[in-house]
C-alpha positions in Angstrom: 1.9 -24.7 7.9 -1.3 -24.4 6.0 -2.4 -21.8 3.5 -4.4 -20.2 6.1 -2.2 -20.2 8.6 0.6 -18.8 6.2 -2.0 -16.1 4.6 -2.5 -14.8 8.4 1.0 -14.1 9.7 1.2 -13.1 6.3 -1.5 -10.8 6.7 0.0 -10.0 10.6 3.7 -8.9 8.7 2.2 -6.4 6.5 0.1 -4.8 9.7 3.0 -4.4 11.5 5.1 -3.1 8.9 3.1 -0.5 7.3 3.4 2.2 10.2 7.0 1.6 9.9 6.7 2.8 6.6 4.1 5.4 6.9 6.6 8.4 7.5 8.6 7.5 4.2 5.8 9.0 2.4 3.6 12.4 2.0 0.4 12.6 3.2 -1.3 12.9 -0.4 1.2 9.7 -1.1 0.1 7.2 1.5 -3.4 8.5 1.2 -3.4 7.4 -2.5 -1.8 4.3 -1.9 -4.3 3.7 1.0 -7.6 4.1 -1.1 -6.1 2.1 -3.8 -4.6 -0.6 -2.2 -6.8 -1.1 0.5 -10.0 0.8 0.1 -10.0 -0.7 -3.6 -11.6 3.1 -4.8 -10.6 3.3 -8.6 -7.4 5.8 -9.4 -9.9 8.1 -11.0 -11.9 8.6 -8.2 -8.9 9.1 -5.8 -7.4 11.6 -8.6 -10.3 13.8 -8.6 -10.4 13.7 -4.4 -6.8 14.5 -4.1 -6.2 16.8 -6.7 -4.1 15.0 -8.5 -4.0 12.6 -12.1 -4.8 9.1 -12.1 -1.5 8.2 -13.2 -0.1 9.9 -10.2 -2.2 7.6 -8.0 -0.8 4.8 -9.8 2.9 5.7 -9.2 1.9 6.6 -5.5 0.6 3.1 -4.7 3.5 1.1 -6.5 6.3 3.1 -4.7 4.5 2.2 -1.5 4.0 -1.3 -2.4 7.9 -1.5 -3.5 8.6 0.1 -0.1 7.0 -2.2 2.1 8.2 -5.4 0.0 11.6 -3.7 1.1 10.1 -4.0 4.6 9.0 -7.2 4.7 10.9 -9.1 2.3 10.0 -11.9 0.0 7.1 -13.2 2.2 5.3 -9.9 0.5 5.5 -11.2 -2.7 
């Protein structure tokens, strides 16, 4: 299997496990993680639309991250 090839079902694991995940987590929570991780909006800019510190977006984002590599195993990482 290529790169590509292995970067798409990659890509295709993750999609299908984060609404597995969704529900482990507040709203506030997965909607920091979201604009972090996939929206790539700076923690400072999430912090001041949510109400909460920039540290707090930090902590939101790796405890979903740990989450789904809990979901999907080593192929995450």
């Amino acid at each position: 299997m290529d790169e590509a090839q292995q970067a798409s079902e990659h890509a295709a694991l993750v999609q299908r496990a984060l609404p597995l995940i969704r529900g482990d987590f507040e709203a506030a929570t997965w909607q920091a993680f979201w604009q972090s991780a996939v929206e790539e909006r700076s923690a400072a800019e999430i912090a001041a639309e949510l109400n909460l510190s920039p540290n707090a977006v930090y902590k939101a984002k790796a405890r979903v991250l740990r989450r789904l590599r809990e979901e999907v195993g080593e192929l995450f990482d």
